[in-house]
ZAMARGU-4260 file (C-alpha; in steps of 0.2 Angstrom, whole numbers, plus 5000, padded with zeros to 4 digits):
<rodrens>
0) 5480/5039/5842 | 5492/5041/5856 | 5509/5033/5859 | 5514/5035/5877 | 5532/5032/5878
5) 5542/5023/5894 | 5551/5035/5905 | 5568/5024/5901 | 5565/5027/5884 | 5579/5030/5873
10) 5584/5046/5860 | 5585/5032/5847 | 5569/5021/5851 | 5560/5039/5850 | 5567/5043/5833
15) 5563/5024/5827 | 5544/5026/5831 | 5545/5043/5822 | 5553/5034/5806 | 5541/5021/5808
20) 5525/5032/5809 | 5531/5041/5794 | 5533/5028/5783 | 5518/5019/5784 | 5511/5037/5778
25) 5506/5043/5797 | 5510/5062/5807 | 5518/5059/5822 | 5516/5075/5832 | 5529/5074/5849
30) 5526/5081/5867 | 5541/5079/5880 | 5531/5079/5895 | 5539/5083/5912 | 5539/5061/5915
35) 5533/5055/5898 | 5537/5055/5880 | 5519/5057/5870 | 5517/5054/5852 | 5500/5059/5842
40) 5500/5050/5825 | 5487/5058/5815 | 5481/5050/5800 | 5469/5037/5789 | 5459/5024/5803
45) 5461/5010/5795 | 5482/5012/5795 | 5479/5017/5814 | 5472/4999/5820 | 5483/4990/5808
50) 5499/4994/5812 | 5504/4987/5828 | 5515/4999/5834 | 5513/4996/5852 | 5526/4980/5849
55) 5541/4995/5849 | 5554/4996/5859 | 5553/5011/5873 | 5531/5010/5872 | 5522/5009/5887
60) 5503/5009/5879 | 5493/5014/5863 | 5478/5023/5865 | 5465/5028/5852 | 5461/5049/5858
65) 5439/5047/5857 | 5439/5067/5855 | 5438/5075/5837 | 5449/5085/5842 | 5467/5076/5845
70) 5480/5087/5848 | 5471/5100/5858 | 5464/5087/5871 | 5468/5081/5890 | 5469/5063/5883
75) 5483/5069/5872 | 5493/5081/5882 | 5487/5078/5903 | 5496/5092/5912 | 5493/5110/5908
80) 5503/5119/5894 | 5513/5134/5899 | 5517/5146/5885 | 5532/5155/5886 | 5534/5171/5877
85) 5551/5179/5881 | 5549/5178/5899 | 5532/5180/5901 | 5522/5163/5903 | 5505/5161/5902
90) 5498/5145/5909 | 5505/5144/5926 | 5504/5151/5941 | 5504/5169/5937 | 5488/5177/5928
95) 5495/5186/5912 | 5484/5202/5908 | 5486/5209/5890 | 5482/5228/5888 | 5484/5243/5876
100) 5473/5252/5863 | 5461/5243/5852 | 5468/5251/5838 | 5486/5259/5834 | 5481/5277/5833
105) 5499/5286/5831 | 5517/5283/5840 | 5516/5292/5855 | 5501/5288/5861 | 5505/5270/5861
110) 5521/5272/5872 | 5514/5280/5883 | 5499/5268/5885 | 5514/5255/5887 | 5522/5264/5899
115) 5506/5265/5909 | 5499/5248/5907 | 5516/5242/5911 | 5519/5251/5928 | 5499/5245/5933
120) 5503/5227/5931 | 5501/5222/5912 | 5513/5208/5906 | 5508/5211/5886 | 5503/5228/5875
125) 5492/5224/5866 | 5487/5236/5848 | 5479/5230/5832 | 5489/5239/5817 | 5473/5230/5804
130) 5457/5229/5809 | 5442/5219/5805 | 5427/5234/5805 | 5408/5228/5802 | 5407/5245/5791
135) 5419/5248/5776 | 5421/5265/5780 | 5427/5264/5798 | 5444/5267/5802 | 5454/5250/5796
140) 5471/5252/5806 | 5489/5259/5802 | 5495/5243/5793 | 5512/5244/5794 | 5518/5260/5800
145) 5504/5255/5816 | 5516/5239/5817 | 5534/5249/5819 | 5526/5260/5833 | 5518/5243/5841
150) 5537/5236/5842 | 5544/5251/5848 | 5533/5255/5862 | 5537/5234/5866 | 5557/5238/5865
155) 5554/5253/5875 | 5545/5245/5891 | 5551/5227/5888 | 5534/5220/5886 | 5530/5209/5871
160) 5517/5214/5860 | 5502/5205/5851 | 5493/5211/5838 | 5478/5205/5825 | 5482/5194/5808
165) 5467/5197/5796 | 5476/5189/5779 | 5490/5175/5778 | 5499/5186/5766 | 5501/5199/5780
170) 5510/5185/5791 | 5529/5188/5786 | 5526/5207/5787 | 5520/5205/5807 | 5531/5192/5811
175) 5543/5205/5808 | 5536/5216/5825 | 5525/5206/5832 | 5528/5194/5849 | 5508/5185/5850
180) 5496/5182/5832 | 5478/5187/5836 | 5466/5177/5825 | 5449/5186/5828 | 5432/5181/5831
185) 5427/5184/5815 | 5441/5172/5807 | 5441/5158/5818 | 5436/5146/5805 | 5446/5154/5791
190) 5455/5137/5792 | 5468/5144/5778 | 5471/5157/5789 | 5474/5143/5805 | 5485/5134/5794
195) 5495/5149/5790 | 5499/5152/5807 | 5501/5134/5812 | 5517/5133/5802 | 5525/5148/5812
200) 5532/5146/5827 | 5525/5160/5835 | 5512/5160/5849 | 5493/5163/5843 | 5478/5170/5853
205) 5465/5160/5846 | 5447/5171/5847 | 5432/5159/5849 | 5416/5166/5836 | 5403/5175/5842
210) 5390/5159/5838 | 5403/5147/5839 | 5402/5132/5850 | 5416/5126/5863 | 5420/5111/5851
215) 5421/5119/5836 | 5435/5131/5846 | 5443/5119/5848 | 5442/5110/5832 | 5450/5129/5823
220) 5463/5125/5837 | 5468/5108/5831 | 5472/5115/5813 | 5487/5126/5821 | 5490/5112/5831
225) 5490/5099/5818 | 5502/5111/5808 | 5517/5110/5820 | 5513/5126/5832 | 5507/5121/5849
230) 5509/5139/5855 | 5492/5144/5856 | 5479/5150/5868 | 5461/5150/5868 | 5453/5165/5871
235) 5433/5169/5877 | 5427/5185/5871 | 5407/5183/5871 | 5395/5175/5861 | 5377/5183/5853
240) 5363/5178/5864 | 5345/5187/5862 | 5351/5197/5878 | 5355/5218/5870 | 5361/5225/5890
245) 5378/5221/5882 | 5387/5220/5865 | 5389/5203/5869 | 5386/5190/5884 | 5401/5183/5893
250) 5404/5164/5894 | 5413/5160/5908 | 5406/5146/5911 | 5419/5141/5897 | 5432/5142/5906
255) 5428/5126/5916 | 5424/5117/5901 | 5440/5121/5892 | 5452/5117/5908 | 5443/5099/5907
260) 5442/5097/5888 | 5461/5105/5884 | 5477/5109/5890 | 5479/5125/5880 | 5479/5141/5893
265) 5462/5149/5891 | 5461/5171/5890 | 5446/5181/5895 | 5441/5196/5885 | 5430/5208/5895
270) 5431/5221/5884 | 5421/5215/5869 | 5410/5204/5877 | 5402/5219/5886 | 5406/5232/5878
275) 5404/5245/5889 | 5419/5248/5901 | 5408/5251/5918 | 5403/5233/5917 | 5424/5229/5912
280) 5432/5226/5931 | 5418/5216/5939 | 5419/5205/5922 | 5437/5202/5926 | 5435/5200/5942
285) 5425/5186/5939 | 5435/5178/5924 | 5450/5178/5938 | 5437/5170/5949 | 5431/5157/5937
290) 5450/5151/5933 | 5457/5158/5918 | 5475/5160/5914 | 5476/5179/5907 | 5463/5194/5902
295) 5465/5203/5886 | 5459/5223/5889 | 5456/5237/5881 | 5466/5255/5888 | 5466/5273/5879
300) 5469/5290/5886 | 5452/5298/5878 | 5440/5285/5875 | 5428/5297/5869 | 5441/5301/5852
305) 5446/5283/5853 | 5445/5277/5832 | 5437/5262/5836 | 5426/5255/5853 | 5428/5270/5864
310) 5415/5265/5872 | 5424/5247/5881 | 5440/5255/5883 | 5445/5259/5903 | 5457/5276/5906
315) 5473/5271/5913 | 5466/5276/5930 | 5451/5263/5930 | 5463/5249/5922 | 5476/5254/5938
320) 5462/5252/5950 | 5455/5237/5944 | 5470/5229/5943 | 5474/5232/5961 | 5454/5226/5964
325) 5461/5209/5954 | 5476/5204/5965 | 5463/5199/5981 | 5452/5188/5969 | 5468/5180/5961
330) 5475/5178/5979 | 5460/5168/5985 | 5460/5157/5971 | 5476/5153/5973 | 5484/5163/5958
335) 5494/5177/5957 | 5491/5192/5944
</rodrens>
């Protein structure tokens, strides 16, 4: 259900609603809208259509949200979200592009990739200190030592970092150096996981499963959502079809389904979906095209040594080129990058 507030409405008819929600044993969940005041109430059906709260002082309307998922919704939230991350914001106008190492190899390697993907165009580094691997004998990440040179190379070049979360009891310990939560593909129905994260207040990347629907996305979003954090982007990083010409294949026809279904901001990964990084730029290009808020890409200086998927990951030179190649497409589709 949806309360949709008067633009008059006062401070203290707000906090009365809230009070009244609460103690007929519902969850009011607040948006302040640029001209309204939205409550969600979440809870039981029944105490929904019973309570008639749309006698209050300071409410416009009630309306029951038909989606499954509430909170995530354009019937909940209408405008487009913006999510702000030190002075980054993703969301608006400008095209947010992600980039570093798929995995923290050692320090200076990673301030240098900073440095580079900085002065190409790249808003975030990106570098995952614990990685999920398919074999238990591939190289699993730094952990926390990976961690401490992620947040240096962010303090260096002033670009805030994001990095994968595999277990809740790692959160406090990347909280620490971290700016962005990734929750992979692989755990995007770990709903403990996604209710770990929903009670920080730091923004999450949320990975869309390599045989998971578009609803179900953005049902794994909700539980964040649903937890207190509204901080969190949706992220498209390839799905498994019969198709074997690349690792994975490339939805972009998601991101038009999500700008109608959600007001979250919605990433494109290039880099895992194909998995090879000649196919990386035109992929992006067309992600820019298709109308996505930011790209998540993989950079290392030697590919060929690179601990884990060499074989997507541009050389700073290709990831300079293609971002010069993205400004036209973001220019004609009235973005900027």
């Amino acid at each position: 259900m949806i309360i949709v507030l008067k633009p008059e409405a006062t401070e203290a008819q707000l906090k009365h609603l809230i009070a009244k929600v609460k103690s007929v044993g519902l969850k009011p969940m607040i948006s302040k809208g640029v001209e309204r005041t939205i409550i969600g109430v979440i809870g039981e059906e029944d105490i929904l259509r019973s309570t008639p709260l749309d006698v209050f002082p300071g409410v416009e309307k009630v309306m029951s949200i038909l989606a499954p998922y509430k909170l995530v919704s354009r019937e909940f939230k209408h405008e487009n979200s913006v999510i702000n991350i030190g002075k980054v914001k993703v969301g608006g106008k400008k095209i947010v592009t992600m980039a570093g190492p798929c995995s923290i190899e050692s320090r200076e390697m990673l301030i240098n990739i900073a440095k580079s993907v900085k002065k190409s165009g790249a808003s975030v580094l990106r570098g995952g200190a614990f990685k999920p691997r398919t074999s238990p004998y591939s190289f699993q990440g730094l952990g926390e030592e990976g961690l401490k040179y992620l947040k240096e190379a962010g303090q260096k070049t002033g670009l805030p970092v994001i990095t994968e979360i595999m277990d809740i009891r790692d959160l406090p310990l990347i909280e620490k150096y971290a700016d962005i939560l990734q929750i992979g593909a692989r755990n995007m129905q770990n709903f403990n996981l996604l209710k770990a994260v929903g009670t920080s207040k730091m923004p999450v990347l949320l990975k869309r499963g390599i045989s998971s629907t578009i609803v179900e996305l953005l049902m794994s979003a909700e539980y964040i959502l649903s937890n207190g954090n509204f901080n969190v982007m949706l992220c498209e990083r390839g799905i498994r079809t019969f198709e074997d010409q690349t690792r994975f294949t490339l939805d972009l026809s998601a991101v038009p389904v999500l700008k109608k279904l959600t007001h979250l901001p919605v990433i494109i990964d290039p880099s895992h979906a194909v998995g090879k990084w000649g196919y990386v730029p035109a992929m992006a290009r067309a992600a820019v095209a298709s109308g996505c808020d930011g790209l998540i890409i993989e950079v290392h200086p030697k590919p060929e040594e690179a601990l884990s998927d060499g074989a997507q990951s541009l050389i700073p030179d290709n990831f300079e080129k293609m971002m010069k190649e993205l400004k036209g497409v973001a220019k004609a589709v009235g973005r900027d990058i």
